[in-house]
C-alpha positions, -999 to 999 in steps of 0.1 A, spaced: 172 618 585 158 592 613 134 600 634 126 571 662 96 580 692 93 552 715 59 558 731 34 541 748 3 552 755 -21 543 785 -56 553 787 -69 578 810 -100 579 806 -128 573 781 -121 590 746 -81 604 767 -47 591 764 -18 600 778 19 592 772 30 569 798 72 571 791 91 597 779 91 603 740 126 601 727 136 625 697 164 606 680 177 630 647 207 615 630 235 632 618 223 643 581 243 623 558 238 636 521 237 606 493 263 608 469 248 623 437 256 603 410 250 634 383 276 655 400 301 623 403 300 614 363 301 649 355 333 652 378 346 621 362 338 632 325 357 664 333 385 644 345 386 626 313 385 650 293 410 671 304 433 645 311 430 635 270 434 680 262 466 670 281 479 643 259 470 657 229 487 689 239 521 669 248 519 649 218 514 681 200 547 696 219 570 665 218 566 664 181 588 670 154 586 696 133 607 680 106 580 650 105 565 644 72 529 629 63 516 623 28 480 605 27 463 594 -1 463 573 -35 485 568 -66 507 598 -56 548 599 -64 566 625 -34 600 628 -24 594 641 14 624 651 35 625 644 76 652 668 83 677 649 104 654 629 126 621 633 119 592 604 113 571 595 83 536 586 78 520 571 46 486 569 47 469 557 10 478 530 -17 496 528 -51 522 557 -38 557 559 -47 579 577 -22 612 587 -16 619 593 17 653 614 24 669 631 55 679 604 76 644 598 91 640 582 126 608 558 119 580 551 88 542 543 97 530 531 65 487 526 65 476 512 36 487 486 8 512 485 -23 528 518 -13 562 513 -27 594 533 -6 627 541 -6 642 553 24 674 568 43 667 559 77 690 569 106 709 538 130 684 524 148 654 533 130 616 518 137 591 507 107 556 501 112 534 484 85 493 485 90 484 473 52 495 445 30 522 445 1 538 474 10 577 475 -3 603 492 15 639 502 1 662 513 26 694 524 40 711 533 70 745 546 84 757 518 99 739 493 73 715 477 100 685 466 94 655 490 113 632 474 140 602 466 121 569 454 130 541 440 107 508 444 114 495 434 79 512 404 50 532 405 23 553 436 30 589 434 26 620 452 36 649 452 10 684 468 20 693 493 -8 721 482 -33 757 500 -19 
């Protein structure tokens, strides 16, 4: 709020004064300061229902015919039912993946895998001297990308 009296005063007489011009009552429009509390806690909201959202579509667009095995010195045979993708999460495994799978994440080091992968299939390695046996309709290598050294990507024997 602003508040702005122009006055001037004149004296009257000893010990009186008088206003000599009009006082002036100037009241501004009442412009409320953004409050910073209620703008964060707007924004955290936003946040975090935007990240409820993605998890929740992740959640719906994935298959249920992905497979995950985590942890150490394990030997699996998993199965991605037609399509699905695998996750290896640990070291020292031995897994055979079956099932045509569309994609392998594999986390970790010296995980050694052998896998039927449709055409076109993705690997991802995060680790080191991870080994990968694989196959695939149409005998083409997957797309792969290394994120780690010393893994390596070995076409089956036909």
């Amino acid at each position: 709020m602003s508040l702005e009296i122009p006055i001037t005063i004149a004296p009257m007489s000893a010990g009186e004064y008088r206003p000599r011009a009009a006082v002036r009552l100037l009241v501004a429009k009442k412009q409320k300061e953004p409050d910073m509390l209620n703008y964060r806690n707007k924004t955290t909201v936003a946040i975090a229902v935007t990240a409820f959202g993605v998890i929740l579509a992740n959640v719906a667009l994935s298959k249920t015919n992905d497979v995950r095995l985590a942890g150490s010195d394990q030997t699996k045979t998993l199965d991605c039912g037609g399509g699905g993708w695998a996750s290896i999460a640990g070291a020292n495994n031995n897994v055979t993946l079956t099932g045509s799978c569309a994609g392998l994440t594999i986390y970790g080091s010296r995980n050694n895998v052998t896998a039927a992968f449709q055409a076109g299939a993705h690997v991802r390695f995060v680790g080191s001297r991870n080994a990968v046996v694989w196959t695939t309709p149409d005998a083409n290598e997957p797309r792969i990308l290394h994120l780690g050294f010393g893994n390596t990507m070995t076409p089956a024997a036909r």
